[in-house]
C-alpha positions in Angstrom: 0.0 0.0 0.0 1.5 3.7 -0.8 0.0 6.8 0.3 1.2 10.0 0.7 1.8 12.4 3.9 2.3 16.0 3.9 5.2 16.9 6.1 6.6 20.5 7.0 10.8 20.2 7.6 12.6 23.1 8.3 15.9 23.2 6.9 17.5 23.9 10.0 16.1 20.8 11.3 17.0 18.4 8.1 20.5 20.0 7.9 21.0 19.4 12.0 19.9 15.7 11.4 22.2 15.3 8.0 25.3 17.2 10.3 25.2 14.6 13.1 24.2 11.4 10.9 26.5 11.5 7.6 29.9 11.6 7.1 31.6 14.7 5.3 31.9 13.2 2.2 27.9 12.1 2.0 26.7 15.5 2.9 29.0 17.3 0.0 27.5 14.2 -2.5 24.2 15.5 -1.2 25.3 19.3 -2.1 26.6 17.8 -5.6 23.1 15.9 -6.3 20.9 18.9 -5.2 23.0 21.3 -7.5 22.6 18.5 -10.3 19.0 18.3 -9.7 18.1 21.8 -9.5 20.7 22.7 -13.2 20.6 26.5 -12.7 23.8 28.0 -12.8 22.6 30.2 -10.9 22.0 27.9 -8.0 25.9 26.8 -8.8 27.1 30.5 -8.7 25.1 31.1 -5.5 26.6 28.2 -3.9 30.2 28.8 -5.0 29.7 32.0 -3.5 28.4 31.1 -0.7 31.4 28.9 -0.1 34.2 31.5 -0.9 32.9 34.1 2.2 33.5 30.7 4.4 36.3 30.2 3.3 37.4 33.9 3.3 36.3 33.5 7.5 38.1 30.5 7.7 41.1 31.9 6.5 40.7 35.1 8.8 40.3 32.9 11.8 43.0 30.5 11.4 45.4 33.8 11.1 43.9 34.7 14.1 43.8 31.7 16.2 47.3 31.3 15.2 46.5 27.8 13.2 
């Protein structure tokens, strides 16, 4: 039998769940599969930039932290 059952998730809540049950590497293949389901480059441009003002803080708090 299948039926169907309409759920609200915040995204908090699924990406709190996904941080504490996957590895690394299956949360970036989830990243890759969403940005390959969605194929805007626009979602891949948002991401990308997303990613280089983390990496931009990273940097500024390893210098910081002395790492």
């Amino acid at each position: 039998m299948d039926f169907t059952v309409l759920t609200e998730l915040e995204s908090g809540d699924i990406a709190w769940e996904m941080s504490r049950q996957l590895t690394h590497e299956e949360m970036l293949d989830f990243v890759v599969h969403l940005d390959g389901f969605v194929s805007d480059w626009s979602f891949t441009e948002a991401i990308y930039e997303w990613a280089r003002e983390q990496h931009k803080e990273y940097l500024a708090e390893k210098e910081e932290y002395g790492f």
